[in-house]
C-alpha positions as CSV (number, residue, x, y, z in Angstrom):
1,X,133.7,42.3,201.9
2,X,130.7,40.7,199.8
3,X,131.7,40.6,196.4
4,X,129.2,41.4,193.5
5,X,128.8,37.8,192.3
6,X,127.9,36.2,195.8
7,X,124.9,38.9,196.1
8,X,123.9,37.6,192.7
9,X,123.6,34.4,194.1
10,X,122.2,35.3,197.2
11,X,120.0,38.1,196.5
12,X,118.7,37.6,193.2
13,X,116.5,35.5,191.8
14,X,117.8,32.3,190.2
15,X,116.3,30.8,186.8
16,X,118.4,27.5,187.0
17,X,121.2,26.2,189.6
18,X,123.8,26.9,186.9
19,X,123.5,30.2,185.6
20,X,126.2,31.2,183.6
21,X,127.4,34.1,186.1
22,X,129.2,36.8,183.3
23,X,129.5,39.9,185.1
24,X,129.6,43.3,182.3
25,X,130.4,46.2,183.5
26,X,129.9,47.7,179.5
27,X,128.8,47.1,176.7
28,X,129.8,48.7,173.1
29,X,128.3,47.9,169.2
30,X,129.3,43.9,169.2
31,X,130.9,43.6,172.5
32,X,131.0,43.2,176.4
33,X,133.2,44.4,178.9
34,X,133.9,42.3,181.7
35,X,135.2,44.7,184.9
36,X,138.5,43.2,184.3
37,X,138.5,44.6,181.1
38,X,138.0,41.1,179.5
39,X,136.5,41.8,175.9
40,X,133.7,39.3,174.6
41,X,131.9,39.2,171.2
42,X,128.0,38.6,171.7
43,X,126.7,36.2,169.4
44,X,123.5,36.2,171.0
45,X,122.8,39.6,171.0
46,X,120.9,39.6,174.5
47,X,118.6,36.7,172.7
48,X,117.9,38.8,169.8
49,X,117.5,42.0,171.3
50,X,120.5,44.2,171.0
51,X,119.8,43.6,166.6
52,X,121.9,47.1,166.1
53,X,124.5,47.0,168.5
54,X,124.6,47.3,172.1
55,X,124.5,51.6,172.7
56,X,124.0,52.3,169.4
57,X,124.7,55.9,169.2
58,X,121.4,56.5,167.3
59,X,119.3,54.9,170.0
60,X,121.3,56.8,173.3
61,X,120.5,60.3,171.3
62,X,117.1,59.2,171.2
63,X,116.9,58.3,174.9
64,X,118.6,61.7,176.1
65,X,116.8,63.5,173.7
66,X,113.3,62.2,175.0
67,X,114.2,62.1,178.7
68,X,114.8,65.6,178.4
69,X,111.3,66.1,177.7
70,X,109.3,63.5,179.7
71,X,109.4,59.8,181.3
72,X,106.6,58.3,182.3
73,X,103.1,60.3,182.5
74,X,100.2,58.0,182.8
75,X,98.5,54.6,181.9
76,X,98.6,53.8,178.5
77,X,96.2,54.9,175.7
78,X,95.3,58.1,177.5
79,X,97.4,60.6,177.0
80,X,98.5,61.8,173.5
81,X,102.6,60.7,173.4
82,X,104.1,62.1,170.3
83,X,106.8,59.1,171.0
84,X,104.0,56.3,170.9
85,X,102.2,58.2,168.2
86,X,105.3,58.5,165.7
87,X,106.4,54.9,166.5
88,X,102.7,53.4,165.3
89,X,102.7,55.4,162.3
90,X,106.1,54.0,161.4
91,X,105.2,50.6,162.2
92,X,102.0,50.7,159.9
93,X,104.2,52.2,156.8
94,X,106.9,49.1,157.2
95,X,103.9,46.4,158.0
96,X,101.0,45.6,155.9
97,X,98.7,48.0,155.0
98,X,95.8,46.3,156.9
99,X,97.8,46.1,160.3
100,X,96.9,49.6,161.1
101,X,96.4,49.8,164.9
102,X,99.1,49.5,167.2
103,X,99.0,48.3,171.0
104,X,102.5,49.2,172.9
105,X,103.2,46.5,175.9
106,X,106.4,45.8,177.8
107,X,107.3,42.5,176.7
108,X,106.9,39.7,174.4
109,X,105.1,37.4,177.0
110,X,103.0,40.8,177.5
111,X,102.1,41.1,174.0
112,X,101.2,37.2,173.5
113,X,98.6,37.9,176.3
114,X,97.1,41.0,174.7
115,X,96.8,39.1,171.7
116,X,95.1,36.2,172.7
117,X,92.8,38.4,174.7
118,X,91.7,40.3,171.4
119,X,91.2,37.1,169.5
120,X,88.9,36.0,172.1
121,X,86.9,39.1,172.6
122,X,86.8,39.8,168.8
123,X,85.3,36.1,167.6
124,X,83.5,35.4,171.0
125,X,85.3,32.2,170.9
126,X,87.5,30.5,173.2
127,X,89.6,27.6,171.3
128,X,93.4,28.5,170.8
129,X,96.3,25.9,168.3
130,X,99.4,26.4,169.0
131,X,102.7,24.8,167.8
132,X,104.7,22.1,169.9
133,X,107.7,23.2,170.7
134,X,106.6,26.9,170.3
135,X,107.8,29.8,172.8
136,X,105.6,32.5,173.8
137,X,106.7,33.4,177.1
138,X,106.1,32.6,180.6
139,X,103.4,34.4,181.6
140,X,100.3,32.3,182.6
141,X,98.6,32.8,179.1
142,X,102.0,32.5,177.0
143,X,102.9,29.4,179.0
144,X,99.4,27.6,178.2
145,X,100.5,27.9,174.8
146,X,104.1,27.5,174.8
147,X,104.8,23.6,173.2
148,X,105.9,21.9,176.0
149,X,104.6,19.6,178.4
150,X,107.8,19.9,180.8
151,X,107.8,23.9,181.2
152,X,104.2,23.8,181.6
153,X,103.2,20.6,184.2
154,X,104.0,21.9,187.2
155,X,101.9,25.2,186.5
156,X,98.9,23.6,185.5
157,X,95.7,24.1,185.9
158,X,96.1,26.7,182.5
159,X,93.6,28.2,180.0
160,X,91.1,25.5,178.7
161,X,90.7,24.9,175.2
162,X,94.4,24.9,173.8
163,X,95.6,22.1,171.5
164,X,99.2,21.4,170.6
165,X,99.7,20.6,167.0
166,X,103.0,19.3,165.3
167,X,104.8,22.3,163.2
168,X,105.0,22.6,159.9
169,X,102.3,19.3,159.7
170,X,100.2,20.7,157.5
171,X,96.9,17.7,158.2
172,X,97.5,18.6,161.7
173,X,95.6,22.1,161.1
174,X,92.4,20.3,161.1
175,X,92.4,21.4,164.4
176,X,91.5,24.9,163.4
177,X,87.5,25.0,163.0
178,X,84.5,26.8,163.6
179,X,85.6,26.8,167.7
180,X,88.6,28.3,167.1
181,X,89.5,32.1,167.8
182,X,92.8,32.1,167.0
183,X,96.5,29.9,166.0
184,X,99.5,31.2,167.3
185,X,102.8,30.5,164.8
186,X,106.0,31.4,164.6
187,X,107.9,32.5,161.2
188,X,111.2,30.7,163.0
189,X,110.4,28.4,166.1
190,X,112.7,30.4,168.7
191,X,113.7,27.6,171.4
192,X,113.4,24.6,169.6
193,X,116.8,25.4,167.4
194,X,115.6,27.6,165.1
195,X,113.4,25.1,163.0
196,X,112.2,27.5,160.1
197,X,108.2,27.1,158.6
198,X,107.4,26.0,155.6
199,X,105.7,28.3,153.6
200,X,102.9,26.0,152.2
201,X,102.3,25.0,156.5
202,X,101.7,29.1,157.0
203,X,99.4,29.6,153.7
204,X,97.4,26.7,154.6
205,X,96.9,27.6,158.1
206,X,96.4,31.7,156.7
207,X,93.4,29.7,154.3
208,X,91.9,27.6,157.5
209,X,91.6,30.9,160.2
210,X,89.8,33.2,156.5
211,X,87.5,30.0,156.3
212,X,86.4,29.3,160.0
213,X,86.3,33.4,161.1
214,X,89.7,32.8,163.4
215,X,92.1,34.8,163.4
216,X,96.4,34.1,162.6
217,X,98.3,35.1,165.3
218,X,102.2,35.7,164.2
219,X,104.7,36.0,166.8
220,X,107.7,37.6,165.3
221,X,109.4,38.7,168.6
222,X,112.5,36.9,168.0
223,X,111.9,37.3,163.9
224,X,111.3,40.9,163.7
225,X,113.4,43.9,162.9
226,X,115.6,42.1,160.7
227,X,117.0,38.6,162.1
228,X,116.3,37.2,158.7
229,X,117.2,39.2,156.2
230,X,113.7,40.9,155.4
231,X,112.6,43.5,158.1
232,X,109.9,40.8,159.6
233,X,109.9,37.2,158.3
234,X,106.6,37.2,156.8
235,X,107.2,39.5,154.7
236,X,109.3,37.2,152.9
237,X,105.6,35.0,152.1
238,X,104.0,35.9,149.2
239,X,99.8,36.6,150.1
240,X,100.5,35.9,153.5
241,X,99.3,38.3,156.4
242,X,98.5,37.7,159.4
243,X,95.8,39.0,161.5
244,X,97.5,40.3,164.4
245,X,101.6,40.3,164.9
246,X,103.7,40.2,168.3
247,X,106.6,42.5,168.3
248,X,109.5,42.7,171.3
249,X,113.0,41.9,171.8
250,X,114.9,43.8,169.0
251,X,112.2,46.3,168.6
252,X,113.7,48.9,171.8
253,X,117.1,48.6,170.8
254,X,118.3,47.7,174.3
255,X,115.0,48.9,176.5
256,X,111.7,47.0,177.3
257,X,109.1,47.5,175.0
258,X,106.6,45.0,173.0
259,X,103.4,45.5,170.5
260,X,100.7,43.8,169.2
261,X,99.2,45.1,166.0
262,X,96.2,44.5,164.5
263,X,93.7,45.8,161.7
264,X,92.0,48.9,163.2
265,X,88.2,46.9,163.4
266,X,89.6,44.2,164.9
267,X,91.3,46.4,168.1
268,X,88.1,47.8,168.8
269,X,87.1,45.4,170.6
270,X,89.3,46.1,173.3
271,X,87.3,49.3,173.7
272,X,84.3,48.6,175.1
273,X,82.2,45.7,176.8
274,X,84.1,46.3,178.8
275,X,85.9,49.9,178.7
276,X,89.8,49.4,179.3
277,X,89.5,45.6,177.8
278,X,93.3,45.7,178.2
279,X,95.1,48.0,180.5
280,X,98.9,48.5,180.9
281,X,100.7,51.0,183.1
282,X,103.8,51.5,181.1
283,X,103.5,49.9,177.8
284,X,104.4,52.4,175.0
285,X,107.1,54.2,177.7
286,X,107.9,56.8,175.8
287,X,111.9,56.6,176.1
288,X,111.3,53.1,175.2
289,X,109.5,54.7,171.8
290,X,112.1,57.1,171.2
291,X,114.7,54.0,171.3
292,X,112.8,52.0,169.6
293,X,112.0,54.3,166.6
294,X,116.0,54.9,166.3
295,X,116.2,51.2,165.3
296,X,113.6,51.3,163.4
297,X,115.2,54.5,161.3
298,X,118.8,52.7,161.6
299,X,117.5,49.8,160.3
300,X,115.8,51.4,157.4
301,X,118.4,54.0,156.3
302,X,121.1,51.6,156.5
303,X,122.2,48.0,154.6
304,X,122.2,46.3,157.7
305,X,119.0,44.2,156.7
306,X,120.0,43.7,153.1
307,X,123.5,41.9,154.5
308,X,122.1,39.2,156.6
309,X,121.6,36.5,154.4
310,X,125.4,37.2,152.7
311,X,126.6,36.9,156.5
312,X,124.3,33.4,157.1
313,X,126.3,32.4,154.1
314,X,129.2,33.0,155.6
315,X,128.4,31.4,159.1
316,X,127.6,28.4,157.7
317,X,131.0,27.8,155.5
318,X,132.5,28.6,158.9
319,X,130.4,25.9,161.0
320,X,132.2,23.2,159.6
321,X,133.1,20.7,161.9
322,X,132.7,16.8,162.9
323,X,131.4,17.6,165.9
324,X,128.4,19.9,164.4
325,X,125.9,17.5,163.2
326,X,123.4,20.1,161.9
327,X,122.9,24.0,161.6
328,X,119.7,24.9,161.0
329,X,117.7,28.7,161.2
330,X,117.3,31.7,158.7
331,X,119.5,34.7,158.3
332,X,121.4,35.3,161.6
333,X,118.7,33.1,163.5
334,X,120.9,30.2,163.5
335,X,121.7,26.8,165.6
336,X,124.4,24.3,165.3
337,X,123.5,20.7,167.3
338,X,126.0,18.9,168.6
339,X,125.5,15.1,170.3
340,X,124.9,16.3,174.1
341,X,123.7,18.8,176.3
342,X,127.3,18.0,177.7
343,X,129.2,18.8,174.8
344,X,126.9,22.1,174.7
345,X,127.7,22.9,178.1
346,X,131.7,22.9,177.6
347,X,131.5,24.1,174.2
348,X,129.6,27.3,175.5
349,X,132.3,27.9,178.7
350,X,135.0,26.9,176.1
351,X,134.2,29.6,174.0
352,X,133.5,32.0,176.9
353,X,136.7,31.8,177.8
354,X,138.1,32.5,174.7
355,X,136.5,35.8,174.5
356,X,132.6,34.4,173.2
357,X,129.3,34.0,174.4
358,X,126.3,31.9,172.9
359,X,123.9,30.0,174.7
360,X,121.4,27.0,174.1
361,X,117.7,26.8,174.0
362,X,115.0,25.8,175.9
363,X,113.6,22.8,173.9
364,X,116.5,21.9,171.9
365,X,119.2,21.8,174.6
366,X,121.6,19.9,172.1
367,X,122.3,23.0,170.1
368,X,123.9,26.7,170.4
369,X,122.7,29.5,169.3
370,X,123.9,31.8,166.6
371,X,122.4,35.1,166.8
372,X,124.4,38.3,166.7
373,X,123.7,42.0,166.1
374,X,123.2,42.6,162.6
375,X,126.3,44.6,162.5
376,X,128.7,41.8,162.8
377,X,131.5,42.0,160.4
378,X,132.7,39.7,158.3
379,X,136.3,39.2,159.8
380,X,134.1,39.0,163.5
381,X,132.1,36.2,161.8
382,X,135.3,34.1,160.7
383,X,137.0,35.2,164.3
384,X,133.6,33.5,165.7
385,X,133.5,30.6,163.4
386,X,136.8,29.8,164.3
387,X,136.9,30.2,168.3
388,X,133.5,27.9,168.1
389,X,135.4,25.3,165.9
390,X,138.7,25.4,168.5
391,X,136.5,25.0,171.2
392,X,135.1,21.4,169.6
393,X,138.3,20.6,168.7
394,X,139.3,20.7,172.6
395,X,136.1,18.3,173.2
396,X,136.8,16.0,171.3
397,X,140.1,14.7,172.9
């Protein structure tokens, strides 16, 4: 009989000729349940998704509770969904007052695209900066500004008018002039190993957009809802706002759903010239608002967000090791870097077999990643630290 895992491999789609090929049959608040029974601790947290727990009990209430009303009833921006509706009011009372218009999508990569499309249409230019070593998806648009030569060559040709500029250099945002409708910037650069910005790098490039009419675009997919210790990284800036955020990953609590947000004049533009500027079948899903407005209560009502950076303490007194050459990040956005994508590799099925699962990134394939649910406990974080630290030990001999 054809087991599960060889129509994985034949069936499915592949993203690389090694995938890692864990098979859950549950999941539960900080762990995974292998169909064995195997118990693992995610410290990846479905890359910064799952930020409250896998099934949080808040979010499954919120599902049941809204599927017994309605699923899906048209294209977005329609109909009036009291789920969409309540979620956008929340999000403008816990994001700047002038980010007052709120535009559901499915995804991060979705939301990237949405957002580059209303900086265009809303300065009636055409000239996008973006980051090397920046992640923004995969989608056509995301990918022309994602900062990588290597993920992007063999999709080429892309949109025109992008240029690449070092992070955190602040001379390079010359680049940023009267052509320019938009940067793109991340709080925490999410593939390259968590490489955090410097503040004076996001003021200055906040000062260039006000001076040359462009407009800051911040993608805090992987930053938002609380990875860092402040509900969304920028708010930890002082006088910094940007002009449009991306929101995804840990915003659905589990289920696909992604935002851009901008000041109400700005959104307009998607309105007319033409009508339906931006159209979307099932962004703003309104099971996928009910979830996500759970995590956004959970995460409020609760100390979860208050406790990150006392638990990044804590992570980085247990990454202690003389194989770990660096750990770099913010709150529980963290990376350690080790010597070899080699030593990655094993360390990573080391650990899995231990009862762990991490994973590396996509432009810094020397290090692991450290992200868990905010709800990690202290005694899990020392159980981590130490399983990660056995697992180099065996490495190293």
């Amino acid at each position: 009989m054809t087991s599960i895992r060889q129509l994985f491999l034949a069936r499915q789609a592949q993203t690389t000729n090694f995938p890692l090929g864990l098979e859950v049959d549950k999941a539960e608040g900080m762990y995974l349940y292998t169909p064995e029974g195997k118990k693992i601790l995610d410290l990846i947290a479905g890359i910064s998704v799952c930020n409250i727990g896998h099934r949080h009990p808040s979010v499954l209430r919120a599902i049941s509770a809204q599927m017994d009303k309605y699923m899906h009833l048209m294209v977005y921006g329609e109909y009036i969904q009291s789920p969409q509706v309540k979620l956008a009011q929340a999000l403008h009372k816990v994001l700047h007052p002038t980010l007052d218009n709120v535009y559901f999508v499915n995804s991060g990569s979705e939301a990237i695209e949405g957002a580059l499309k209303l900086a265009k249409r809303y300065t009636g230019k055409t000239d996008i900066v973006a980051c090397e070593r920046s992640y923004h998806g995969s989608s056509h648009g995301a990918l022309s500004i994602i900062g990588d030569e290597s993920f992007r060559q063999n999709y080429r040709p892309l949109l025109p008018g992008i240029t690449h500029i070092p992070f955190n250099d602040i001379s390079a945002l010359d680049a940023i002039g009267p052509n320019t409708a938009a940067i793109v910037v991340e709080c925490v650069q999410s593939e390259s190993g968590y490489i955090v910005a410097d503040e004076d790098f996001l003021l200055e490039a906040r000062s260039r957009c006000t001076k040359y009419g462009a407009l800051l675009i911040l993608d805090e997919v992987q930053t938002g809802f609380g990875r860092t210790g402040q509900l969304f990284a920028f708010h930890g800036i002082k006088d910094f706002v940007p002009d449009i955020i991306v929101l995804a990953k840990g915003m659905g609590g589990g289920l696909p759903i992604g935002a851009f947000i901008a000041p109400r004049k700005i959104m307009a533009a998607l309105k007319e010239n033409p009508i339906l500027g931006h159209i979307t079948t099932f962004g703003g899903n309104p099971v996928s608002c009910a979830a996500s407005m759970a995590v956004l209560e959970e995460l409020l009502k609760t100390n979860m967000v208050c406790k990150v950076p006392e638990k990044e303490i804590r992570f980085r007194k247990g990454l202690q090791h003389p194989e770990i050459l660096e750990v770099q990040g913010k709150g529980l956005m963290l990376s350690f870097r080790l010597s070899s994508f080699e030593k990655v590799q094993k360390t990573m099925h080391l650990c899995l077999e231990k009862g762990l699962v991490t994973d590396w990134f996509l432009f810094e394939q020397n290090a692991l990643r450290v992200a868990p649910p905010l709800i990690i406990t202290e005694d899990e974080i020392d159980w981590s630290c130490k399983i990660i630290r056995e697992a180099l030990d065996a490495i190293r001999k």
